[in-house]
N, C-alpha and C positions, 0 to 999 in steps of 0.2 A: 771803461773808456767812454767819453763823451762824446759824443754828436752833435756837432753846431750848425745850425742852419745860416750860412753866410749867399743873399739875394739868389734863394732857390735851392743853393747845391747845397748837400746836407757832408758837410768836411767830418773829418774823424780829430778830434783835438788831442795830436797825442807827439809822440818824436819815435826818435832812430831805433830806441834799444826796444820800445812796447813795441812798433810796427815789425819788427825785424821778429821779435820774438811771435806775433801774432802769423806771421808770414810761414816760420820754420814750420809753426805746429800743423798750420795746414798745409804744408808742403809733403810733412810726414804721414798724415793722416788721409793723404791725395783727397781730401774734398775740393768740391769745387767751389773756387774762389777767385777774386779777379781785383786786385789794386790798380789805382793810379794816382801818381804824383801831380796837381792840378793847380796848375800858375793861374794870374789873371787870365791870359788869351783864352783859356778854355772854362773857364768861369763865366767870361762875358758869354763866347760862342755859347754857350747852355743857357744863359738869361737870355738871348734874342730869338732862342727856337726850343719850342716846347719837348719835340721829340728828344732833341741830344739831352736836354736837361733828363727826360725819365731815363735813358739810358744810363749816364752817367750816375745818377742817383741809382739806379740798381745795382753798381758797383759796390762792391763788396765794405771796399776799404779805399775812400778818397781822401788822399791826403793833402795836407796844407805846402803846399809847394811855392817857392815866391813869397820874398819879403813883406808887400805887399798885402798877401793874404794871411800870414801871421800878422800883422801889426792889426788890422782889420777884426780879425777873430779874436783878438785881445782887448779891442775896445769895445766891440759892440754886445761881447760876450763876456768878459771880462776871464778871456781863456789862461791867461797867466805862460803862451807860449815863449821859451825862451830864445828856440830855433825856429826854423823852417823843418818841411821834411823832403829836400832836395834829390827830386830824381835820379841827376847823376852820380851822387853820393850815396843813396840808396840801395844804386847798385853796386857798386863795391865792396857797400859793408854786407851785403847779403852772398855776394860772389863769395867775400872770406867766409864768411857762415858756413856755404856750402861747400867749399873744399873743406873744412876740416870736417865737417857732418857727413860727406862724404857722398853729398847729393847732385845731381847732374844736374845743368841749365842746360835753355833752348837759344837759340837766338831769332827773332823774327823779326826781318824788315833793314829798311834800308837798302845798299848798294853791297853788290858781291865783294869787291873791291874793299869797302869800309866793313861788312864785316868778317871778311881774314886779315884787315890789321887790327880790329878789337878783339878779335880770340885771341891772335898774337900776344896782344898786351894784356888781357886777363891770363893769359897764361906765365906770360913770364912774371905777373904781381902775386897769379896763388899758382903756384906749380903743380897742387894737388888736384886743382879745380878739373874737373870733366865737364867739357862741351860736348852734350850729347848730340847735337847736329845744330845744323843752320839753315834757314831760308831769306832770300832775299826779296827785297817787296817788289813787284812786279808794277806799283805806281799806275794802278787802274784797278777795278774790280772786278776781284776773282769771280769767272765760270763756276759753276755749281760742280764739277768735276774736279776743278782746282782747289775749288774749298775743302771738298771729301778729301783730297789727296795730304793736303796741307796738315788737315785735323789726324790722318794716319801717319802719317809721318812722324809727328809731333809725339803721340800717343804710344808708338811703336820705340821712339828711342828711350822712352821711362825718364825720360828729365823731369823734375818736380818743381822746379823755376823756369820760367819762360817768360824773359823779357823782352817786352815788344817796344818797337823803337819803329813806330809808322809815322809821326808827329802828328799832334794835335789837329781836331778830334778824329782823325782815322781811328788811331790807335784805342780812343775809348769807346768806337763807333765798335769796336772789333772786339775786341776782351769785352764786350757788356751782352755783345749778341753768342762768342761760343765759349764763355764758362763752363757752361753745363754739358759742352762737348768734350773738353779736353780734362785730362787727368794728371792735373798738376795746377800750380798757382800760377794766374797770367798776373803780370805786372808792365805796365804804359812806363816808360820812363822817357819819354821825352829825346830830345839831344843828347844823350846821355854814348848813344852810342857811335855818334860822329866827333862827341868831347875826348872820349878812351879810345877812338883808333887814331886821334890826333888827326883828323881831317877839319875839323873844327875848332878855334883858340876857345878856351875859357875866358869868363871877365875875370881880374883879377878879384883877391877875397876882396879888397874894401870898397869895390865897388856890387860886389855880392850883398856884403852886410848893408847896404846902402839901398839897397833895392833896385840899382841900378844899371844889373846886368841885361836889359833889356837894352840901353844907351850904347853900351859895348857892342853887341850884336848889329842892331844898327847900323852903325859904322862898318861893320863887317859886310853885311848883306842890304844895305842901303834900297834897289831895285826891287827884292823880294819884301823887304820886310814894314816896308814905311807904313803901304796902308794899313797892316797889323797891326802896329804900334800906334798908329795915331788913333784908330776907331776905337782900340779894346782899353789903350789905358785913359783915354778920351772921359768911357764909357767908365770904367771902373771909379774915374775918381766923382764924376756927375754919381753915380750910387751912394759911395763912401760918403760924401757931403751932405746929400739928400737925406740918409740914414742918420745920419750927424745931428742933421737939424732938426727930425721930427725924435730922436727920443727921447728926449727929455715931456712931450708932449705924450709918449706912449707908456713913461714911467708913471705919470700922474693922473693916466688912466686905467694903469694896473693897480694904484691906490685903491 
């Protein structure tokens, strides 16, 4: 697998079937390891603060998430990506994994509410699948008692998946600091778990394939989401342009 450096974050250049396969082995082999699916938003947030960038980069397995940043790592790297490797999809192709594998997920984060209708729904899409338990985000930072409780919790139910769904960068603030606690594979997936309890619409696919899913959302959460959207893709395409223009000048200095 390839390692591309896209403005700091070091992306894994790969897709669904290598990620999924890299995932299982160490789900089986319980090392500790820790994924995340990584859109622009958390791209930028890592280019404007030193810390989340090392954090992030200590992540195991950061994937190209976001149209966006495939088309990005195809031009400036000439990565040859034909996908995304899309959080929410992610997880469902790894949920079937585990049910027929026979391996238990966590769920971590969110609302209590959202997620007993996403076990609902991952249940009635793999009937096999086992939720080995769940915790809801308590949307503040855990007590040092809560933390211990959380990492036993986790540990005690033997899940080998554990997808954390805190949003951007909690989530990768989190999985990058207790890898080495837990025994099983953390994986960040984003919205992924207010998309499968249906608390949240999807964008349609063609404005997915368009990179436009961010436009859709918008519209959805207009109040929450604007200055997000205006700063980080702002930011993302002043880079993309910037990069744009100077390599042709960095090509003819690697002559």
């Amino acid at each position: 697998m390839n390692y591309l450096n896209l403005f700091g974050v070091r992306y894994a250049a790969t897709d669904y079937a290598e990620a999924g396969r890299i995932i299982l082995q160490k789900s089986l082999s319980r090392e500790p390891f820790a994924v995340t699916a990584l859109a622009v938003h958390g791209l930028i947030e890592s280019y404007r603060n030193n810390q989340l960038k090392e954090q992030i980069n200590s992540i195991d397995l950061v994937l190209p998430d976001g149209q966006p940043i495939r088309w990005a790592l195809n031009v400036f790297h000439q990565a040859d990506l034909r996908d995304r490797v899309y959080g929410p999809t992610l997880m469902l192709k790894l949920a079937e994994q585990a049910a027929r594998a026979g391996l238990s997920i966590f769920l971590y984060g969110s609302k209590q509410e959202t997620l007993d209708r996403l076990s609902t729904s991952l249940r009635s899409q793999f009937p096999n699948l086992e939720i080995a338990g769940m915790q809801a985000d308590r949307f503040r930072e855990s007590t040092e008692e809560e933390r211990r409780s959380d990492i036993e919790t986790i540990n005690r139910s033997g899940a080998r998946l554990i997808f954390v769904g805190r949003g951007c960068p909690r989530q990768e603030k989190w999985i990058a600091t207790h890898k080495h606690d837990i025994r099983g594979v953390l994986i960040a997936v984003g919205a992924a778990f207010d998309f499968h309890a249906g608390t949240v619409r999807q964008a349609p696919m063609w404005m997915q394939e368009r990179g436009l899913e961010w436009l859709f959302r918008f519209f959805q959460e207009p109040g929450r989401l604007w200055k997000r959207y205006l700063v980080t893709n702002s930011w993302f395409l002043f880079l993309f342009f910037k990069q744009l223009i100077v390599m042709p000048f960095q090509r003819n200095l690697s002559k």
